[in-house]
C-alpha positions in Angstrom: 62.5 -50.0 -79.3 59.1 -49.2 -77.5 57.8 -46.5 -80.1 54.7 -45.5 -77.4 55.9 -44.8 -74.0 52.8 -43.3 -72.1 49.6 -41.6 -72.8 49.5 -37.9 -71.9 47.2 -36.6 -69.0 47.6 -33.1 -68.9 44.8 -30.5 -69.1 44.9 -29.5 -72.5 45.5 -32.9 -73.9 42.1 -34.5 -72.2 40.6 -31.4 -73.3 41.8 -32.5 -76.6 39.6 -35.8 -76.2 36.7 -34.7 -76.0 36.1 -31.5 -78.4 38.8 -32.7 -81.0 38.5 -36.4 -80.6 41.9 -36.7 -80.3 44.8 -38.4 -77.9 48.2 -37.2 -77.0 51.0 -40.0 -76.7 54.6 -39.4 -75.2 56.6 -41.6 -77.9 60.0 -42.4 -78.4 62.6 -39.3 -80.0 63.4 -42.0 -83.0 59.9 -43.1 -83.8 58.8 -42.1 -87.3 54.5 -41.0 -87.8 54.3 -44.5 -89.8 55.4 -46.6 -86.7 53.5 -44.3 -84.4 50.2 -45.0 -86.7 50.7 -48.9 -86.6 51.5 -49.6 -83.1 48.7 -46.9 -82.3 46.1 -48.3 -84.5 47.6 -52.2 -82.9 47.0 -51.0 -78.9 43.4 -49.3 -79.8 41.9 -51.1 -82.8 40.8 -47.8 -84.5 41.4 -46.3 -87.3 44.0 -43.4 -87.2 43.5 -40.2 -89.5 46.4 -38.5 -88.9 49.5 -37.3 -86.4 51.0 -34.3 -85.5 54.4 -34.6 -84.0 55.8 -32.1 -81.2 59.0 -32.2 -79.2 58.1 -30.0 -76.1 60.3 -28.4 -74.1 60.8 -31.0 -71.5 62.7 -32.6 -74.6 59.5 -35.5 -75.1 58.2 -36.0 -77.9 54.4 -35.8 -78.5 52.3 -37.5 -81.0 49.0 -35.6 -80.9 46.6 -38.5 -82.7 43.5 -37.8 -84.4 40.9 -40.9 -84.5 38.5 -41.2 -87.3 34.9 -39.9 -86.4 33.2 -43.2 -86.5 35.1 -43.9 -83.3 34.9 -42.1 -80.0 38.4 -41.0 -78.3 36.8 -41.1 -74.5 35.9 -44.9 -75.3 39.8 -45.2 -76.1 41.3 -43.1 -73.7 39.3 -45.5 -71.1 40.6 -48.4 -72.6 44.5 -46.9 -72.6 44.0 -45.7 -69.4 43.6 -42.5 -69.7 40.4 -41.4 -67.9 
């Protein structure tokens, strides 16, 4: 099972990036928060404070990652791809 499909590159979710230092991931509908956080913290290297999970209504499910402060979520977002 591939528990991270894609990262998110809407408006609102690279807005998220830089005020809330956070990154929005389109995940798998049977992945679990604890296997989100591990293969998260895997592909970046940082440190994961915490995840909010939201099934849209495209039927997708979003995992809205927050990255601890010592880290910067535009130097990650580069790295995934995302900017």
């Amino acid at each position: 099972m591939e528990v991270i499909k894609y990262a998110l590159m809407s408006e609102k979710a690279l807005g998220m990036v830089d005020r809330e230092n956070k990154i929005t991931f389109i995940v798998d509908m049977n992945a679990k928060k604890e296997e989100i956080r591990k293969e998260v913290e895997k592909l970046t290297g940082a440190r994961v404070v915490k995840i909010n999970v939201i099934i849209d209504r495209k039927s997708r499910k979003k995992a809205v990652v927050k990255f601890d402060k010592s880290v910067n979520a535009q130097d990650i977002a580069a790295k995934v791809g995302l900017i």
